[in-house]
C-alpha positions as CSV (number, residue, x, y, z in Angstrom):
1,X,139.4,196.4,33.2
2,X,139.4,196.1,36.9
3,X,137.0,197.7,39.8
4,X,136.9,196.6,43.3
5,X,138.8,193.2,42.9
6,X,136.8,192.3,40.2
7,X,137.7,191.6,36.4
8,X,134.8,192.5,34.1
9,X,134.7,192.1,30.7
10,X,134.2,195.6,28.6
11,X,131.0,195.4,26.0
12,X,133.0,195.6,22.8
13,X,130.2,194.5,20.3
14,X,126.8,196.1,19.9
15,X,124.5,193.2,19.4
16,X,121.8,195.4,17.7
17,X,119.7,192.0,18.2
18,X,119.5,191.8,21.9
19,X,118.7,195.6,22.1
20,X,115.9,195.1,19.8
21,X,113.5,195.7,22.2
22,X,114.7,199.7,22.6
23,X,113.7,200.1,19.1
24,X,111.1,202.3,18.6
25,X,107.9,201.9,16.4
26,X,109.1,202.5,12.7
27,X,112.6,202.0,13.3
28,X,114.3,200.3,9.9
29,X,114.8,197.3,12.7
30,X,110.7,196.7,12.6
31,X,110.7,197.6,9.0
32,X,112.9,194.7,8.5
33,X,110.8,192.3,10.1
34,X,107.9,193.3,8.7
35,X,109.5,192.9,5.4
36,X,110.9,189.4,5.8
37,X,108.2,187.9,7.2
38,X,106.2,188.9,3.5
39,X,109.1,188.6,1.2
40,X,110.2,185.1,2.1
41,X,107.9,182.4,3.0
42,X,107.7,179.3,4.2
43,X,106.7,176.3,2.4
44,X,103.4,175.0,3.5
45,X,104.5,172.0,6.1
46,X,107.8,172.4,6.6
47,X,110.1,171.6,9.5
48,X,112.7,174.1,10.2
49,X,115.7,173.2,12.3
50,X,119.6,174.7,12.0
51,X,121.0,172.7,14.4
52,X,124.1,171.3,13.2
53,X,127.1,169.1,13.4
54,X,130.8,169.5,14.1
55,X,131.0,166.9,10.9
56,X,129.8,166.6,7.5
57,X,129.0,163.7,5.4
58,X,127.4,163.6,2.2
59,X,126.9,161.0,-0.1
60,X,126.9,160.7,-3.8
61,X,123.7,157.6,-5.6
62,X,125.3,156.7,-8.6
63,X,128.9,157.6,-9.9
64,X,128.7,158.0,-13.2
65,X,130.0,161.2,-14.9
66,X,127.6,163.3,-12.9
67,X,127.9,161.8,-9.8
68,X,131.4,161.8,-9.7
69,X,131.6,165.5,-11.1
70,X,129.8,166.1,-8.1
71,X,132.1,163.9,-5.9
72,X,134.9,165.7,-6.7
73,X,134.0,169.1,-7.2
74,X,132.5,168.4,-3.6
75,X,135.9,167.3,-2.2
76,X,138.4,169.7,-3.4
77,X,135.7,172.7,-2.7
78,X,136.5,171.1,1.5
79,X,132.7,170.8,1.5
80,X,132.5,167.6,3.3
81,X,134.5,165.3,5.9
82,X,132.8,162.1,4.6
83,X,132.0,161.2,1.4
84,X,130.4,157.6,0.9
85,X,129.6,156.7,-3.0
86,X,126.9,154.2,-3.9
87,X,126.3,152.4,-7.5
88,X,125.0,148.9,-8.3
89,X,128.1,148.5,-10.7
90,X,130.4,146.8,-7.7
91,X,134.0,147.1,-10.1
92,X,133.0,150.6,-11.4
93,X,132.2,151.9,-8.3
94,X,135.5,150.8,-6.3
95,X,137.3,151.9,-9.4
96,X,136.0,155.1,-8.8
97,X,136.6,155.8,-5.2
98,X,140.3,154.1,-5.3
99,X,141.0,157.2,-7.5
100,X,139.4,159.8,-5.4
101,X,141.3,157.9,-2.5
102,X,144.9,158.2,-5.0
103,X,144.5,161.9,-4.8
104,X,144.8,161.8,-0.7
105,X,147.7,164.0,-1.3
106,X,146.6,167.0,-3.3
107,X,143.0,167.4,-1.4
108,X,141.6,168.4,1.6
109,X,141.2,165.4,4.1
110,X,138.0,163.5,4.2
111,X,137.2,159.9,4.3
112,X,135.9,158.2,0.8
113,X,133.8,154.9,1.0
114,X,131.9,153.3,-1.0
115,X,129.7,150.1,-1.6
116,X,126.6,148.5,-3.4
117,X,125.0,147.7,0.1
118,X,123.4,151.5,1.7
119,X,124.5,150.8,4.8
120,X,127.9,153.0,3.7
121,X,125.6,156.3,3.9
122,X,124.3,155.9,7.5
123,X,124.1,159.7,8.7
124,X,124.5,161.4,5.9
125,X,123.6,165.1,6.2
126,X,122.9,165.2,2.8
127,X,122.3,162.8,-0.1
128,X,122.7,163.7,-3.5
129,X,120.6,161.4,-6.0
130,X,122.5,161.6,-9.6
131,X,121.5,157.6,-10.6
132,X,119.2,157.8,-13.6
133,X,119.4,156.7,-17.2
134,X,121.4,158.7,-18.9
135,X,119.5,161.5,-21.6
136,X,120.3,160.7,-24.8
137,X,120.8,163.0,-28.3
138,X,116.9,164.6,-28.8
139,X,115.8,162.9,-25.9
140,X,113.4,165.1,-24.0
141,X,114.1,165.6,-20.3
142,X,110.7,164.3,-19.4
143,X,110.8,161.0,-21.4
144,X,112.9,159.7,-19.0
145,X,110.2,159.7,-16.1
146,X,108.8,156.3,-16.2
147,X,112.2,154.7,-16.1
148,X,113.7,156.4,-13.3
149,X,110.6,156.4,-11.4
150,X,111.1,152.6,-10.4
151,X,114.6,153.6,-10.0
152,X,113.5,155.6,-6.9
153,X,111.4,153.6,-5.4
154,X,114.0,151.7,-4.4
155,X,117.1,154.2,-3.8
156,X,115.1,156.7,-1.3
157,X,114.1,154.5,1.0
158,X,117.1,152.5,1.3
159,X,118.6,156.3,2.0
160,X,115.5,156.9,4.6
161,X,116.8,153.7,6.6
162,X,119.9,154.8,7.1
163,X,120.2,158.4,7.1
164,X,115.9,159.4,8.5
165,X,117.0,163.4,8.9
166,X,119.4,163.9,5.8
167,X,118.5,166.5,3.2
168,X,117.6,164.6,-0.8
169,X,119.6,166.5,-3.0
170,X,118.0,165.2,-6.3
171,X,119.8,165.5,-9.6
172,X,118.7,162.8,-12.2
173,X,115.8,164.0,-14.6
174,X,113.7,164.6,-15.3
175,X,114.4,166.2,-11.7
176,X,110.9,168.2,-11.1
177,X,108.9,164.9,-11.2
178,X,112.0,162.8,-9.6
179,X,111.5,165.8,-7.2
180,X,108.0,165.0,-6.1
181,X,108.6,161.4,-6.1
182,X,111.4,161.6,-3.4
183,X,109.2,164.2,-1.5
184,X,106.9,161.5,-1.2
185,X,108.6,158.2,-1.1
186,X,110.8,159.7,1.7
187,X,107.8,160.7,4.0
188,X,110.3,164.1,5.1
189,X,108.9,167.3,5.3
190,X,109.3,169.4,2.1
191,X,112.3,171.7,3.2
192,X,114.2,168.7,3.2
193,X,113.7,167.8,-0.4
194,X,115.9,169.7,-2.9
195,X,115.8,169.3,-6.4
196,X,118.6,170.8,-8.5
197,X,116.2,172.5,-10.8
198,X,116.6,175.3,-12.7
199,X,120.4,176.5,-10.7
200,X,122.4,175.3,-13.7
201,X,119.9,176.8,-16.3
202,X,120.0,180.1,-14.4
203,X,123.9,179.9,-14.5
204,X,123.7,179.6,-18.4
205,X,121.3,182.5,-18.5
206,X,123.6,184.7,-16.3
207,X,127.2,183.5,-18.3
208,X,124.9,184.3,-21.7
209,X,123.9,187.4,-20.9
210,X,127.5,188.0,-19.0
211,X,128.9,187.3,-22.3
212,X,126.8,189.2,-24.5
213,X,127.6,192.4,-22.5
214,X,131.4,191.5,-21.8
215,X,131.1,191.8,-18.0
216,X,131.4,188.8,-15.4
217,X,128.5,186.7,-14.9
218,X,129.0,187.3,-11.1
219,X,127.4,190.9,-12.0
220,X,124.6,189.6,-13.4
221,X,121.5,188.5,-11.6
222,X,118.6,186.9,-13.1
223,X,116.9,183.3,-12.5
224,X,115.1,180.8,-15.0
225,X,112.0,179.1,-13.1
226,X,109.3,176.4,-13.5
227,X,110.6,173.1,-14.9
228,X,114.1,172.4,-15.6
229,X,113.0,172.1,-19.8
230,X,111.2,173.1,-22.5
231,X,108.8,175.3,-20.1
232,X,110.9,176.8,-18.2
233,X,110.4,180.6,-17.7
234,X,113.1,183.4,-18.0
235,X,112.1,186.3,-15.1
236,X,113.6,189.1,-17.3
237,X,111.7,191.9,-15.4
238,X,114.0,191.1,-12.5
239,X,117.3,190.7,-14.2
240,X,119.8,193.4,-13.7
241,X,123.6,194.3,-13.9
242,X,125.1,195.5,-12.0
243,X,122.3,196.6,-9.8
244,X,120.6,198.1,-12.6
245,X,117.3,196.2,-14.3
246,X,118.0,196.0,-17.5
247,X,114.4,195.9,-19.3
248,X,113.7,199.3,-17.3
249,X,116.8,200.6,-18.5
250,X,116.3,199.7,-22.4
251,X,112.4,201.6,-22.2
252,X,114.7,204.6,-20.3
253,X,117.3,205.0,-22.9
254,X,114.8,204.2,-25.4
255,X,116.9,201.2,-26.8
256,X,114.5,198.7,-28.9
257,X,114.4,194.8,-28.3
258,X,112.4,192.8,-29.5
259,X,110.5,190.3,-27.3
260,X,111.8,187.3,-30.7
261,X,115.1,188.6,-29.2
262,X,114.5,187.8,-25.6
263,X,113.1,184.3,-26.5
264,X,115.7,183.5,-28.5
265,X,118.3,184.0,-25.9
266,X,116.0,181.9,-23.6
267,X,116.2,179.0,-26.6
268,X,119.6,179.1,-26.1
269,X,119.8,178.4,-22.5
270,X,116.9,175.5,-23.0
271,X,119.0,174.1,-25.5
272,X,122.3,174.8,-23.6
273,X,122.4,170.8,-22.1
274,X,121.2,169.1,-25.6
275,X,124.4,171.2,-27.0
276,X,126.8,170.0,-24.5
277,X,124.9,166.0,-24.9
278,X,125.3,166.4,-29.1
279,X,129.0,167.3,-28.7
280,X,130.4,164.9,-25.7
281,X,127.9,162.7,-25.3
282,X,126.7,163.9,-21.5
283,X,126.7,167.1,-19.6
284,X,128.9,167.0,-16.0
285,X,130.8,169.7,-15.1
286,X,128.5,172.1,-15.0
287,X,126.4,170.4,-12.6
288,X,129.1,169.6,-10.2
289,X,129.7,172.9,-9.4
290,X,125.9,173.6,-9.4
291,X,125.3,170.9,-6.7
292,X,128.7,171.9,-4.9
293,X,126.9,175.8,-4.8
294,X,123.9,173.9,-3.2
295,X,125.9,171.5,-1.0
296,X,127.8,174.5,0.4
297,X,124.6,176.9,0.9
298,X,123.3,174.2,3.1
299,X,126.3,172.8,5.1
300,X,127.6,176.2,5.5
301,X,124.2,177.7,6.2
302,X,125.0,180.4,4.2
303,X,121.0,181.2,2.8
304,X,122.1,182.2,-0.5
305,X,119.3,181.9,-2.9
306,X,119.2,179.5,-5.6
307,X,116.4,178.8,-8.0
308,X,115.4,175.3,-7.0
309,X,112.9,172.5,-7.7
310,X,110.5,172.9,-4.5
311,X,107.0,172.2,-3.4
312,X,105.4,174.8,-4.7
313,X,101.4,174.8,-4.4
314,X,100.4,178.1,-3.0
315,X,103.0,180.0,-4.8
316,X,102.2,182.5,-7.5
317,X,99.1,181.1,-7.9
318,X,99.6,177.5,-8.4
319,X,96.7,175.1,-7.6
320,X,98.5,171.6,-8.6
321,X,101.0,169.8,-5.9
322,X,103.9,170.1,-8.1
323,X,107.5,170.4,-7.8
324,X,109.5,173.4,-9.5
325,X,112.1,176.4,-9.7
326,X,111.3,179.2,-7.4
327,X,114.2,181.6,-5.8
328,X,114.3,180.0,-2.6
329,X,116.2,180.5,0.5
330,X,119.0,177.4,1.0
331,X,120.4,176.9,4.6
332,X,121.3,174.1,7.1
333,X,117.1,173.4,7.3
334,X,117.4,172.9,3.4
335,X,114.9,175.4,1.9
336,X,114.5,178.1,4.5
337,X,112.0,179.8,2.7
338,X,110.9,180.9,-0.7
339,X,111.5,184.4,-2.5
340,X,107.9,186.4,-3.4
341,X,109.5,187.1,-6.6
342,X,107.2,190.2,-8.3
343,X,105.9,188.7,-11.9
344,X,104.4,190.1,-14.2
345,X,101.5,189.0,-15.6
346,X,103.1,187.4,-18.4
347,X,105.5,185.6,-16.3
348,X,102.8,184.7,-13.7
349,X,100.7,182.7,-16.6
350,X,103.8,180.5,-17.8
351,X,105.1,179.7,-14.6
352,X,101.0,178.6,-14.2
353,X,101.8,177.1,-17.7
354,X,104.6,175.0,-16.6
355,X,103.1,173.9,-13.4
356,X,100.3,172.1,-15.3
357,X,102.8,170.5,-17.6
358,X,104.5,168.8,-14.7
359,X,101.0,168.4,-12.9
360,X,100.0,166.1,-16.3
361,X,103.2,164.2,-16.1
362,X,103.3,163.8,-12.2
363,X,99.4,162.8,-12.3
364,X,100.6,159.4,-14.7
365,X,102.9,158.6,-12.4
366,X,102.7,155.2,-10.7
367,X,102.8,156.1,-7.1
């Protein structure tokens, strides 16, 4: 469009934003900032920045089957341009990355590298800690604390050094102590520590109820929070499909269940990982495309929200500095904020429950 001479560009995009200020007192604008600012919070401390790069580089601690499930669900999902893998097993680890490197062909393009010395993961935007010993047949989650406790303290900061404003990604278990432990060993602000917590176990909760009910477990929504184990906590007042909550629609229709019915379905998705480590030995898949969901939320800044392992005094309640699952807000800050789920009572005194377990296990630990 042309007047007087001049070329001006016509306004072709209402930026509803930048005309904020025309909006009246009750608009649905105001309403919306009055209800973000009380549905998703902050955690105490945090240090929220989305500035980002043109590049991404992530890199994998520890390539064993769940670190290199992560590798590669990672690379082929295009989530990364870099990927740099570290293990102390020097022959293993090359192995590993000459394989990913064999498949140049059929995969996006992206760097591979790989070492025993951590200089390989200098700028990393995000590091993913999958190095651990491994949980054996019947072992509990939590048994494994002591040993990879000593692990970390020398993995995080060796990964501080080198990469000072990545996002931890951390994976080995039991992951809501390993949690805390990073949080603290790596001196970052707790928005930058991630633990994979309970994303998996709300996956198997969604694909069991999914298959129950013969619909895609994309149509159900429902999360598992507190410790990713034996206390975890199923929110069923919130789960719905397909947009419709599924508790308030059994005391509608008058349909009885029995609460022994709930729990047991809840059994089954604690017991979902010891299943999968009775038949084949160790559980992988599943949590490579959990941590390639988290990867994505954060490089991509998308701020989906996935039940992680976070700080989470001050939350529902919870008086002891613990890590666990909460619904939480995942961008390129890390954990933007955290949902104010509605509990009920019941749910509100186990999630309490399971924060004291941790709190006894994380108050042993040799920090």
């Amino acid at each position: 469009m042309t007047t007087t001479g001049q070329t001006t560009k016509p306004k072709i995009v209402f930026d509803w934003r930048a005309e904020a200020a025309t909006h009246a007192p009750g608009s649905a604008f105001e309403m919306a900032e009055k209800v973000v600012n009380k549905l998703f919070r902050p955690i105490p401390g945090s240090s929220v920045s989305e500035e980002g790069k043109r590049t991404h580089k992530v890199t994998v601690v520890g390539v064993g089957n769940v670190g290199m499930a992560c590798a590669q669900t990672i690379l082929t999902q295009e989530l990364c341009d870099e990927l740099a893998l570290v293990d102390v097993v020097e022959e293993k680890l090359k192995g590993e990355m000459l394989d990913l490197q064999h498949a140049a062909a059929f995969l996006p393009r992206a760097k591979i590298l790989a070492d025993t010395d951590y200089r390989v993961t200098a700028d990393s935007d995000i590091c993913i800690v999958t190095a651990g010993a491994r949980q054996q047949e019947g072992q509990s989650r939590l048994a494994l604390v002591e040993k990879n406790v000593s692990l970390f303290k020398k993995i995080i900061p060796e990964l501080m050094k080198h990469s000072p404003n990545t996002i931890l990604l951390v994976i080995s278990n039991p992951v809501d102590a390993l949690t805390y432990v990073a949080y603290k060993l790596s001196g970052l602000p707790p928005n930058r520590v991630i633990g994979a917590g309970t994303n998996l176990d709300s996956s198997r909760f969604r694909w069991l109820l999914a298959d129950h009910l013969d619909v895609n477990a994309q149509n159900v929504h429902g999360y598992i929070v507190g410790e990713h184990g034996d206390s975890s906590v199923p929110l069923w007042s919130s789960v719905s499909v397909g947009g419709v909550p599924i508790i308030s629609y059994l005391k509608q229709k008058h349909i009885d269940y029995s609460p022994d019915t709930l729990a047991e379905l809840h059994r089954m998705v604690v017991d979902g990982a010891y299943e999968v480590i009775k038949l084949k030995g160790y559980t992988s898949w599943a949590i490579g495309y959990s941590v390639a969901s988290l990867v994505k939320s954060v490089l991509r800044n998308q701020r989906r929200i996935h039940p992680v392992s976070v700080c989470s005094q001050g939350f529902h309640g919870i008086e002891d500095e613990v890590c666990l699952s909460l619904p939480a807000v995942i961008g390129r800050a890390g954990i933007v904020s955290v949902l104010d789920s509605p509990l009920t009572d019941e749910e509100k005194e186990q999630l309490q429950t399971s924060a004291k377990t941790l709190a006894l296990i994380q108050n042993k630990l040799d920090m």
